[in-house]
NUPAFI-957235 format. One line per field, with one value per residue (C-alpha): residue number from 1; residue in three letters; x, y, z. Coordinates in steps of 0.1 Angstrom, whole numbers, plus 5000, padded with zeros to 4 digits. Example, Ala and Ser with C-alpha at 12.3 -4.5 7.8 and 13.67 -1.06 7.14 Angstrom:
! NUPAFI-957235
vexmar = [1; 2];
sero = [ALA; SER];
X = [5123; 5137];
Y = [4955; 4989];
Z = [5078; 5071];
END
This chain:
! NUPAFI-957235
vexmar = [1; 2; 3; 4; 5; 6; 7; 8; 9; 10; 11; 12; 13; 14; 15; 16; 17; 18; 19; 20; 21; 22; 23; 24; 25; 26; 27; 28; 29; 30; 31; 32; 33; 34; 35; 36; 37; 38; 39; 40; 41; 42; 43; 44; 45; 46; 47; 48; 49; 50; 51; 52; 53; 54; 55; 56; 57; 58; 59; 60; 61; 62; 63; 64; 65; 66; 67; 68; 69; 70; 71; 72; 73; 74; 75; 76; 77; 78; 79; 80; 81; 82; 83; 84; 85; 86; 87; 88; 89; 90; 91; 92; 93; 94; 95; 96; 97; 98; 99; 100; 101; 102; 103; 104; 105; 106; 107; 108; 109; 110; 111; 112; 113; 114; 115; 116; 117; 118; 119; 120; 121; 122; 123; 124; 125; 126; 127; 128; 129; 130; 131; 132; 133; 134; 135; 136; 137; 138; 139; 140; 141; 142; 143; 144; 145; 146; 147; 148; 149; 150; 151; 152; 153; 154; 155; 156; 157; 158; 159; 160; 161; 162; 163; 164; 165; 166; 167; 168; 169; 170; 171; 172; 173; 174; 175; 176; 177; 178; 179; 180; 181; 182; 183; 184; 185; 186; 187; 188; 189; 190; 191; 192; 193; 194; 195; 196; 197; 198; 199; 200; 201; 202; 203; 204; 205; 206; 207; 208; 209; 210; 211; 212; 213; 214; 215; 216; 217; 218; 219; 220; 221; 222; 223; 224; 225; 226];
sero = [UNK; UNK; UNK; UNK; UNK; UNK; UNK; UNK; UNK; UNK; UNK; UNK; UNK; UNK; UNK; UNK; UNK; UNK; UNK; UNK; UNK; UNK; UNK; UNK; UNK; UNK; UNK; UNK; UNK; UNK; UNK; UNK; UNK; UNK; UNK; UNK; UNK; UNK; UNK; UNK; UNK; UNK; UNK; UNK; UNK; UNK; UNK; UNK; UNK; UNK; UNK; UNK; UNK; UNK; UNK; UNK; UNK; UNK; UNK; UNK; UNK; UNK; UNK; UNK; UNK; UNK; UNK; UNK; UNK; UNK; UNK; UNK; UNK; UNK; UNK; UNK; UNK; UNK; UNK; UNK; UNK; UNK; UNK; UNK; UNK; UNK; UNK; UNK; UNK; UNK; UNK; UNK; UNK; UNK; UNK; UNK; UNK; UNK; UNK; UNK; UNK; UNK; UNK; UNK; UNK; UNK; UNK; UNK; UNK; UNK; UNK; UNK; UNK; UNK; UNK; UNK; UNK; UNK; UNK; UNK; UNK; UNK; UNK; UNK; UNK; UNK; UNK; UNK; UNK; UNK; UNK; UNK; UNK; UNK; UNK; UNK; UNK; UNK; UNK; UNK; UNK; UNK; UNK; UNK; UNK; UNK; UNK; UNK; UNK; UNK; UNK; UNK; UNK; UNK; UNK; UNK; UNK; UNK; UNK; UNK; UNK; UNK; UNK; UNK; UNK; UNK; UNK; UNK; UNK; UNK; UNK; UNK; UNK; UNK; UNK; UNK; UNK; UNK; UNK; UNK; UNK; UNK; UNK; UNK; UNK; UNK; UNK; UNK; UNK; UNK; UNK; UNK; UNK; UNK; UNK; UNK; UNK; UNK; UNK; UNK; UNK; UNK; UNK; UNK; UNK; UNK; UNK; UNK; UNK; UNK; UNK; UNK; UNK; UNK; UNK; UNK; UNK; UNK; UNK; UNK; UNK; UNK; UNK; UNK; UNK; UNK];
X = [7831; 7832; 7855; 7832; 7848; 7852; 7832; 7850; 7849; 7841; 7866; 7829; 7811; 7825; 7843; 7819; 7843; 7858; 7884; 7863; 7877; 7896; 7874; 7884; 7896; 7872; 7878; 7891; 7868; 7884; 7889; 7894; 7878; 7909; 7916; 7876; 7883; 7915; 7899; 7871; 7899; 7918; 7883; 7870; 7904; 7914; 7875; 7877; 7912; 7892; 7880; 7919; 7920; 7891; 7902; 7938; 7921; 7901; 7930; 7957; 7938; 7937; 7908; 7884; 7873; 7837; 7829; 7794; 7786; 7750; 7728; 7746; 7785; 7814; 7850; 7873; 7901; 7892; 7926; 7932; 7937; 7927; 7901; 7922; 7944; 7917; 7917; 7953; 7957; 7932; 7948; 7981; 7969; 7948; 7982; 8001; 7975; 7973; 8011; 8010; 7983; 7994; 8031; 8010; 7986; 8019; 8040; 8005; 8004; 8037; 8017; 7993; 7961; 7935; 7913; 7939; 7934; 7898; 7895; 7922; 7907; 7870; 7886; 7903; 7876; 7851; 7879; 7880; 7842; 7847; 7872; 7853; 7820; 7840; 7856; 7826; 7810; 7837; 7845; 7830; 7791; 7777; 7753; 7764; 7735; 7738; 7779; 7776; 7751; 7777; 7804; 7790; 7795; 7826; 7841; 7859; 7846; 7857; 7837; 7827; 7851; 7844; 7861; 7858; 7872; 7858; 7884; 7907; 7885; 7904; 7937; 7934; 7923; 7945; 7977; 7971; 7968; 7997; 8020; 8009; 8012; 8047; 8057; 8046; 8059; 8092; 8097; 8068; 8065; 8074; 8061; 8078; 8088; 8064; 8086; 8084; 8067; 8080; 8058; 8065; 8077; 8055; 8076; 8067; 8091; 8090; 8085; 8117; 8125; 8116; 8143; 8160; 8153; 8187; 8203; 8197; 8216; 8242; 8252; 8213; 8200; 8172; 8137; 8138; 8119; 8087];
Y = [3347; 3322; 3292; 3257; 3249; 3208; 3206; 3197; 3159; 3160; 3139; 3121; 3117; 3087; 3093; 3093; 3068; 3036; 3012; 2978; 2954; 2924; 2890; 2861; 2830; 2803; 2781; 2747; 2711; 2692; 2664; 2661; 2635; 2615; 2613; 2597; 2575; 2566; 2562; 2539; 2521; 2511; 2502; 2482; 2455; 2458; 2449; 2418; 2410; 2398; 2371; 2354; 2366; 2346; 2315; 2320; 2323; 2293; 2272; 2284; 2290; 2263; 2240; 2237; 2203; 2186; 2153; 2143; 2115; 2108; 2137; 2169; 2183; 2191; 2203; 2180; 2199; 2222; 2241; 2243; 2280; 2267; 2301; 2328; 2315; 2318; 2352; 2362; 2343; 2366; 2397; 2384; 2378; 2415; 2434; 2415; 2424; 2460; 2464; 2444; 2470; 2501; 2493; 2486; 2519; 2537; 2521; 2524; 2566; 2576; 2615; 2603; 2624; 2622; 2604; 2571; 2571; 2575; 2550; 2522; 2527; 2524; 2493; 2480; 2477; 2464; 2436; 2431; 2425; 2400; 2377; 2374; 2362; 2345; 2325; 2316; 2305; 2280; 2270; 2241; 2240; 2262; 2234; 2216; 2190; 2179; 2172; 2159; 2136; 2130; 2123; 2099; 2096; 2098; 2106; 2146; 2169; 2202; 2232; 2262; 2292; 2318; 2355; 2363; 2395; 2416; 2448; 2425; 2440; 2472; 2453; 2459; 2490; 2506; 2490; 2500; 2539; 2541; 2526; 2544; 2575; 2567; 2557; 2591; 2611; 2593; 2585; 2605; 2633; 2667; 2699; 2730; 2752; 2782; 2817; 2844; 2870; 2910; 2928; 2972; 2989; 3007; 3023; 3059; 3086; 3121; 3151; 3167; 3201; 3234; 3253; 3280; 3315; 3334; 3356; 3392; 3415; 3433; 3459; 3467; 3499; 3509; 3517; 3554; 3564; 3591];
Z = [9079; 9109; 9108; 9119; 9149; 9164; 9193; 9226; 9237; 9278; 9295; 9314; 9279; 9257; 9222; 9193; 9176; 9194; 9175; 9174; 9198; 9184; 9183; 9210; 9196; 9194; 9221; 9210; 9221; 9244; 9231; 9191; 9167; 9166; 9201; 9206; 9182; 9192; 9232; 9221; 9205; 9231; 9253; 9230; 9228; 9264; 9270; 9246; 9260; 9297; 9280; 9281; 9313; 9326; 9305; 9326; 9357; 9354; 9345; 9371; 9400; 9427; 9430; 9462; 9465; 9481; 9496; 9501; 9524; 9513; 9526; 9527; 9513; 9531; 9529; 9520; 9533; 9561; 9561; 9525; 9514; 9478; 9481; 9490; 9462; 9435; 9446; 9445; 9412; 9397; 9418; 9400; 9367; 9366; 9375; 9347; 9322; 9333; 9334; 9293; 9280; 9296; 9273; 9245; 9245; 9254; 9222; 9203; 9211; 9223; 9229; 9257; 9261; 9286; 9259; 9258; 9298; 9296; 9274; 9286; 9328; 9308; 9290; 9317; 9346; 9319; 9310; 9348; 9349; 9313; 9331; 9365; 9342; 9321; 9349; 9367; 9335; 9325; 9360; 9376; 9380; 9413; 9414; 9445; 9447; 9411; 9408; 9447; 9429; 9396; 9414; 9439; 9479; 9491; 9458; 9464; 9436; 9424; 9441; 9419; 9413; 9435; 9437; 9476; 9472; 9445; 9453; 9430; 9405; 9404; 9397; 9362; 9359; 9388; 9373; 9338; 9348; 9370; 9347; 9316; 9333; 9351; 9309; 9297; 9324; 9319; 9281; 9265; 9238; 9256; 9240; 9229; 9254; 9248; 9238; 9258; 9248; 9245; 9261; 9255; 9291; 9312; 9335; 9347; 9328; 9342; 9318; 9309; 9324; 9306; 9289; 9311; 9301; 9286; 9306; 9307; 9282; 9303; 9277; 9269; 9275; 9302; 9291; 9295; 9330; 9327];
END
């Protein structure tokens, strides 16, 4: 009778069975539901929210006045720095409002996320863009002929509102993302620290020594010789 005998794995051939490898975690999206919603949120109000800043601009900014004398407009004050401060009082006005909705997305969302400063440097740059338009619109007209003509000669008029330098733009938007960042890194949520995990040594043991053979039997007898 012959016994069925395992044949011999080679050490170059792979096993015939292999434990199935554990399945990777999905990976999660980016950014959640709730944190677009939340994002689109914030752009949508700070957008709306240029509209008071155009109405503030055109009401505290100083005025640049014209004098017509008949057949063409001038200055009525050469050295007046009425322009550069149309300029800086919408400079002014764009850091306050960045600094006021930064607190209010940070009070709004104490966690932060890079989907609340998406959204409030999207929001902030298109309320930027709202208040400039909005400015112009409701400023005096950019017709010079016509209020030269309305107002009469010699009779100073209001020239339109003008933004000379348009980096003032990124007032808003600059402020706003600075400040909510320096609020989160200061007073924001912090997560758990992570525990470590236990992971089994893998240091190098060497093999025990082999058992010492037992000494020889002095009161044995000798093998008899031929």
């Amino acid at each position: 009778m012959t016994e069925a005998v395992t044949p011999y794995d080679k050490p170059d051939q792979p096993p015939s069975e292999s434990p199935s490898a554990p399945a990777a975690p999905a990976s999660e999206p980016a950014f959640s539901p709730s944190d677009i919603r939340d994002g689109a949120a914030i752009a949508l109000v700070i957008g709306v929210a240029g509209v008071l800043l155009g109405l503030l601009w055109v009401w505290l900014a100083p005025r640049v006045q014209y004098v017509s004398n008949g057949e063409a407009v001038y200055l009525r004050d050469t050295e007046s720095e009425a322009r550069i401060g149309a300029d800086g009082t919408f400079l002014l006005l764009s850091v306050g409002f960045g600094v006021l909705s930064a607190l209010a997305v940070f009070l709004w969302r104490r966690g932060g996320g890079a989907a609340q400063v998406i959204g409030l440097a999207v929001g902030s740059v298109f309320a930027a863009l709202v208040g400039w338009r909005v400015g112009l619109w409701l400023g005096p007209s950019s017709d010079l002929v016509a209020a030269a003509r309305k107002a009469g000669k010699g009779v100073p008029f209001d020239a339109p509102l003008e933004l000379l330098a348009h980096g003032a733009l990124l007032g808003w938007p600059m402020a706003a993302v600075v400040v909510h960042l320096a609020l989160t890194a200061l007073w924001g949520t912090r997560d758990p620290a992570p525990e470590l995990a236990m992971w089994p040594s893998t240091y190098y043991q060497a093999p025990a020594d082999p058992p010492a053979a037992p000494p020889a039997d002095p009161s044995g007898t000798e093998p008899p010789r031929p």
